[in-house]
C-alpha positions as CSV (number, residue, x, y, z in Angstrom):
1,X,0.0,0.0,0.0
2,X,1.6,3.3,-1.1
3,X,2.8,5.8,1.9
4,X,0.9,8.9,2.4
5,X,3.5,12.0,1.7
6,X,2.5,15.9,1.8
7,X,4.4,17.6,-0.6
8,X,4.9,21.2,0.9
9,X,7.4,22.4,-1.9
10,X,7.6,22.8,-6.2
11,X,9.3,19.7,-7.4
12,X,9.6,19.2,-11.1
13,X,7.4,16.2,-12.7
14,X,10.5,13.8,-12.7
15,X,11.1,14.1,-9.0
16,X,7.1,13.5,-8.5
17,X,7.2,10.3,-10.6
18,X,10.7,9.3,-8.3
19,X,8.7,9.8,-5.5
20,X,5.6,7.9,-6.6
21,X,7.9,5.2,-7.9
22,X,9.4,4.7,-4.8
23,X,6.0,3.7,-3.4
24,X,4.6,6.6,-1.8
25,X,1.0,8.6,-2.6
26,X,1.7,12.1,-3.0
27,X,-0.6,15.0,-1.6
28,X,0.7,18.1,-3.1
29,X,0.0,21.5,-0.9
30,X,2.7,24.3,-2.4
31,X,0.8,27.2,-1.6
32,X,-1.0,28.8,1.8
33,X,-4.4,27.9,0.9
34,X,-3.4,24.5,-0.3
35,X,-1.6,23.7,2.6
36,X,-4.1,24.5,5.1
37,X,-6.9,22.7,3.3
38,X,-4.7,18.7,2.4
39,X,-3.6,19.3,6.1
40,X,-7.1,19.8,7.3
41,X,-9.1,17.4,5.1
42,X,-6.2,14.4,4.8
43,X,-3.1,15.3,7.8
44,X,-4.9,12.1,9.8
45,X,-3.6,10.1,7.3
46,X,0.1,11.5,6.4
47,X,3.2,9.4,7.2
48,X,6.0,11.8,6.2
49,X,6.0,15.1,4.5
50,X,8.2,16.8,2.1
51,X,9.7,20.3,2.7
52,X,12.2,22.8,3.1
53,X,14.4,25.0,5.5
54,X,12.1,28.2,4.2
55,X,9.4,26.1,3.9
56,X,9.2,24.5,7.0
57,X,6.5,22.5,9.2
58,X,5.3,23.7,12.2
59,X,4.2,22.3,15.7
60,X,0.5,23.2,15.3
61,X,0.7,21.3,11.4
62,X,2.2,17.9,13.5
63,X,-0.3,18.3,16.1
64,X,-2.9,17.6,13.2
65,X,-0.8,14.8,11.1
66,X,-1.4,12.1,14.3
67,X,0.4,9.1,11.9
68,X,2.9,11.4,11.5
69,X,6.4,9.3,11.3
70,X,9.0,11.4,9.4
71,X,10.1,15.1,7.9
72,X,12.1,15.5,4.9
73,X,13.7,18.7,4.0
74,X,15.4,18.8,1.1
75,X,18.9,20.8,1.1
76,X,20.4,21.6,4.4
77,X,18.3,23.9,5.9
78,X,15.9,23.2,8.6
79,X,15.2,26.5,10.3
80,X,11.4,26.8,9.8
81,X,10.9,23.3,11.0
82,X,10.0,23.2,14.8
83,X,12.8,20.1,15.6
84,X,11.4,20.1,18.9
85,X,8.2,19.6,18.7
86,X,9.0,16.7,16.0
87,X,11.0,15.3,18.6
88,X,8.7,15.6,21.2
89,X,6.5,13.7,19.2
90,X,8.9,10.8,18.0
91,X,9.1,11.9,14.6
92,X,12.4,11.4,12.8
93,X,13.5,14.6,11.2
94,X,16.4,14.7,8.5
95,X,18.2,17.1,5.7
96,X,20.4,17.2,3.0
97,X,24.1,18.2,4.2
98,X,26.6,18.3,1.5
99,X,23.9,17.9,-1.5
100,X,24.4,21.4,-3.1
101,X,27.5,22.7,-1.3
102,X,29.1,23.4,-4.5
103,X,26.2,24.7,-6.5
104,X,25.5,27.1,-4.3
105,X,29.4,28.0,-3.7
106,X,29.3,28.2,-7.1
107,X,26.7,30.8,-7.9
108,X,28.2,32.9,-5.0
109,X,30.9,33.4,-7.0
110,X,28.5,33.9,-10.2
111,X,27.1,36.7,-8.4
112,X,30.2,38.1,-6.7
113,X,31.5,38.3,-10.6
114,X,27.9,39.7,-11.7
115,X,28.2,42.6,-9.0
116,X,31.4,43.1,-9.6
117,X,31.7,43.8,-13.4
118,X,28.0,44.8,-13.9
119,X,27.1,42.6,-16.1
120,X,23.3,42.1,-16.3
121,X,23.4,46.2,-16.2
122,X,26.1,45.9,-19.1
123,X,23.5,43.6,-20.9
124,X,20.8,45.3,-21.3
125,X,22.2,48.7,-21.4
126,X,24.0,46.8,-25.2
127,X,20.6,45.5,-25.7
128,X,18.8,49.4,-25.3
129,X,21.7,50.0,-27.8
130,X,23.7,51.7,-25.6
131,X,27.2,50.8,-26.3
132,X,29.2,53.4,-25.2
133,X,27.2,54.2,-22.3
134,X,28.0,51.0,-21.2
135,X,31.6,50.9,-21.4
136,X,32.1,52.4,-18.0
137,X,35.4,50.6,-15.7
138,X,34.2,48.2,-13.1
139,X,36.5,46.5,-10.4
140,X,38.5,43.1,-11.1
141,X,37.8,40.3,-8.5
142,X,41.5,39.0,-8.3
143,X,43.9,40.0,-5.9
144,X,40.7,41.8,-4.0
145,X,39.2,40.9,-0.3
146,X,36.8,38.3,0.1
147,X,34.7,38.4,3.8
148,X,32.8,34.9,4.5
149,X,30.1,35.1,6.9
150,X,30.2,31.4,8.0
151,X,32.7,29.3,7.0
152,X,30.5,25.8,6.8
153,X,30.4,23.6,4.3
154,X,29.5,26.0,1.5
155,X,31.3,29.0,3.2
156,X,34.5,26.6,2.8
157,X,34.0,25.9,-0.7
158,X,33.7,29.8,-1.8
159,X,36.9,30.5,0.2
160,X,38.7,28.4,-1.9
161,X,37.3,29.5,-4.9
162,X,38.2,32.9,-4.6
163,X,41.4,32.4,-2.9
164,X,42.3,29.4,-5.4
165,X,40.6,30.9,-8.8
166,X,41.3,34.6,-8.2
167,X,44.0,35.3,-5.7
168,X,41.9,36.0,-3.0
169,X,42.8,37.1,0.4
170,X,39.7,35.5,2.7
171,X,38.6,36.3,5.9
172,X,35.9,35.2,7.8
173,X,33.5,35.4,10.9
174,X,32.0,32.9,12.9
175,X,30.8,32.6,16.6
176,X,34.4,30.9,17.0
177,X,37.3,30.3,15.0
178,X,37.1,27.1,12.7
179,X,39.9,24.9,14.7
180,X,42.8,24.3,12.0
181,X,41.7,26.9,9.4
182,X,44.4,29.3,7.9
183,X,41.8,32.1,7.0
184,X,41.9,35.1,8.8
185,X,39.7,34.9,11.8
186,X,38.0,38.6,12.5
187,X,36.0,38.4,16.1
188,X,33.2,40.9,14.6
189,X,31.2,41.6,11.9
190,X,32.1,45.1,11.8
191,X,35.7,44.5,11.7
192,X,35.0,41.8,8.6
193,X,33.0,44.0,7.2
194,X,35.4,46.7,7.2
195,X,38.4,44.8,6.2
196,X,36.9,43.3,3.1
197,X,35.8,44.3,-0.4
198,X,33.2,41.3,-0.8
199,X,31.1,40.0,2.2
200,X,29.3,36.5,1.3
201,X,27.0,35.7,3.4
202,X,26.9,31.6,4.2
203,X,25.6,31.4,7.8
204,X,21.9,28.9,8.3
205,X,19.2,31.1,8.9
206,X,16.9,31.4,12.1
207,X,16.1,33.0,14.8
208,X,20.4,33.0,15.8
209,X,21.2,34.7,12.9
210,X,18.5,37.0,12.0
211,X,19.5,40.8,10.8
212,X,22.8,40.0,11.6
213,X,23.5,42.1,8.7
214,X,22.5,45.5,9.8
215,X,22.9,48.5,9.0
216,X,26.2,49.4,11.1
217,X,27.7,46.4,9.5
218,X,26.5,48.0,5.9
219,X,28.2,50.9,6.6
220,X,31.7,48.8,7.7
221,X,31.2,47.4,3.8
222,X,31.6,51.1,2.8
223,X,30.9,52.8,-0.6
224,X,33.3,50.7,-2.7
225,X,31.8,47.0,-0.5
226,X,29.7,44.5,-2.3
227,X,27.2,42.4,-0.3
228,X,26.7,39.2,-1.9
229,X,23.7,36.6,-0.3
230,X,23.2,33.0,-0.8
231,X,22.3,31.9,2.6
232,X,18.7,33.3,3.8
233,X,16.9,36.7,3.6
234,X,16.4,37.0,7.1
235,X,19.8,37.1,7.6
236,X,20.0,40.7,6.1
237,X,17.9,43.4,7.6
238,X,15.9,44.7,4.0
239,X,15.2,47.6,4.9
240,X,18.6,48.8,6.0
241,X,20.4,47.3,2.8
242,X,17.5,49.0,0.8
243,X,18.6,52.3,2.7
244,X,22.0,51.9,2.2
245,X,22.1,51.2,-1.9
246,X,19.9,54.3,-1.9
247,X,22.5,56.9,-0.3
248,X,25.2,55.0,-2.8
249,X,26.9,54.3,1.2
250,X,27.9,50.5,-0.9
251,X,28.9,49.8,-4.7
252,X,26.2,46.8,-4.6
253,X,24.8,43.9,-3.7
254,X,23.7,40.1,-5.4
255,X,20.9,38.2,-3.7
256,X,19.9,35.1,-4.1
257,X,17.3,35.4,-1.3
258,X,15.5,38.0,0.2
259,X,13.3,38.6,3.1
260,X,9.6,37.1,2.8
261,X,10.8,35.9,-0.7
262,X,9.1,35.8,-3.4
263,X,7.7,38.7,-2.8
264,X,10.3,41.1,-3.4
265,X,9.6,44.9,-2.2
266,X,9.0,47.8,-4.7
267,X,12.1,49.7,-3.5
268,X,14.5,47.0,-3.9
269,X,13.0,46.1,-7.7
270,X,14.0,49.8,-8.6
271,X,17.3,49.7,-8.0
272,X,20.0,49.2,-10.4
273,X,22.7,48.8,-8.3
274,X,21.4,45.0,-7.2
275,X,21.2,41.7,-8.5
276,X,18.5,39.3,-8.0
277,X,18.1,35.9,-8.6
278,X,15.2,33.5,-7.3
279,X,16.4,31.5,-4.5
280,X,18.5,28.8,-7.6
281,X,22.0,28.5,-5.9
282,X,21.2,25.1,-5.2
283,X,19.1,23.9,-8.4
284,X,21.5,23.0,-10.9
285,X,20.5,19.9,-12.2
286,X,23.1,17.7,-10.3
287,X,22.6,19.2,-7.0
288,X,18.6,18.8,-7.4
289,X,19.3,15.0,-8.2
290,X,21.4,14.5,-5.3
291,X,19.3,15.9,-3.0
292,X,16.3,14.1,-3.9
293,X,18.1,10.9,-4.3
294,X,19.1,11.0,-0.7
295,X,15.7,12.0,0.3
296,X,14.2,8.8,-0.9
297,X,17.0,7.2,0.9
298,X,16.0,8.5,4.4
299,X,12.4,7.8,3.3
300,X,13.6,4.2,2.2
301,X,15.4,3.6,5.7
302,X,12.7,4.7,7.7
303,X,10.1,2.8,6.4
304,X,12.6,0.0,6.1
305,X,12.5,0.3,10.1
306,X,16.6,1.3,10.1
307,X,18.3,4.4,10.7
308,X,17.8,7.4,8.5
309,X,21.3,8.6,7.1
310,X,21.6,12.2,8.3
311,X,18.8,12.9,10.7
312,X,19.1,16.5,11.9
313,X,21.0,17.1,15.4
């Protein structure tokens, strides 16, 4: 008999038929309104469900799923899922570690070059048939300052490609030093953000790290700083970064995600001096099949009655 699964998040048809193949009835609920309703009319019968960090599941959505038995979320993110009421409840809770490190280190880097040398501004100023007005200098990456905030997995993998690819000097912050690194260690934020010429933001997202890019640490970028995020929008206070390209007080910035994504606001959409992309650092094509190959794994385990392979901490 197939498994009941609630599908919170877009998946394309291939990954659908995987998950059917694999044995399990899919109740798909990717919007508000759709969510609230399959929870209401069929969470008595759900055995697992299907989401994301951003997406999440929480405690009052378990409380209603009573076969409940496991959460998936796909990439490594889990900050919207309420762990402990999962675990309070005996239901397994995993994510996908390592999966998409290196798609998403490498459209950092994509959007660090994008900033950088202007180039979707370069684009379709060519396109308006504006050659010469395009023409304008922009800075090289090489041999420039690159500031990591969070040097996990992914923040690992952009240090070395911009101090292996480009001659990078990398520096980073975390709540303590990473034991054996040779990066520069700065203690603040401030001091990182002042000391560098690109600040990647890598940390997970929550409640820890919200805001922690404010606006004193906006103004440590300076006028000539790039801001570059591929972690989550609540780790950058909007408003303040919206402020801050406004008043020219920063050359740029490249998000990948945004606060209360996708709706983007008005202000941010006007300005020229910003990149955005729709939350796709990790969906290349290889990262998207790893990930959903090792969900089905954790899905196969569980139901197998073994252990999952990464359950989350």
């Amino acid at each position: 008999m197939a498994i009941p699964l609630l599908v919170l998040i877009e998946l394309a048809p291939e990954a659908l038929a995987q998950l059917t193949g694999a044995g399990f009835a899919l109740h798909l609920a990717t919007t508000r309104a759709a969510r609230e309703a399959t929870i209401k009319a069929q969470g008595a019968q759900i055995s697992a469900v299907l989401t994301n960090g951003s997406t999440g599941l929480a405690a009052a959505e378990m409380v209603a799923m009573a076969q409940l038995e496991i959460i998936c979320a796909m990439g490594a993110g889990f900050e919207q899922i309420d762990v402990h009421a999962a675990q309070a409840r005996g239901v397994v809770v995993t994510h996908g570690p390592g999966t998409n490190d290196a798609s998403v280190a490498d459209h950092a880097m994509t959007l660090l070059m994008s900033a950088a040398r202007g180039i979707p501004q370069a684009d379709a100023a060519v396109r308006r048939g504006e050659w010469n007005g395009a023409r304008q200098p922009r800075p090289m990456i090489s041999g420039k300052r690159l500031g990591i905030l969070g040097l996990g997995n992914i923040g690992q993998q952009i240090a070395r490609r911009g101090a292996q690819g480009f001659d990078m000097a990398v520096a980073y912050h975390n709540r303590l030093p990473v034991e054996g690194c040779h990066y520069r260690y700065c203690p603040t934020l401030v001091e990182l953000a002042q000391w560098c010429d690109f600040l990647v933001v890598a940390t997970p997202g929550g409640t820890g790290t919200r805001h922690l890019i404010d606006a004193s640490v906006l103004r440590a970028l300076g006028p000539e700083g790039f801001l570059i995020n591929i972690a989550r929008g609540s780790v950058v206070d909007t408003q303040a970064l919206i402020a801050a390209l406004q008043r020219k007080e920063m050359a740029g910035a490249a998000l990948d995600v945004v606060e209360g994504e996708p709706d983007i606001p008005t202000e941010l959409k006007a300005l020229n001096n910003v990149i955005l992309t729709p939350h796709i650092a990790g969906r290349s094509p290889e990262a998207v099949a790893a990930t959903l190959r090792l969900v089905l794994d954790n899905l196969a385990a569980h139901f197998a009655g073994q252990p999952v392979l990464t359950p989350v901490p």
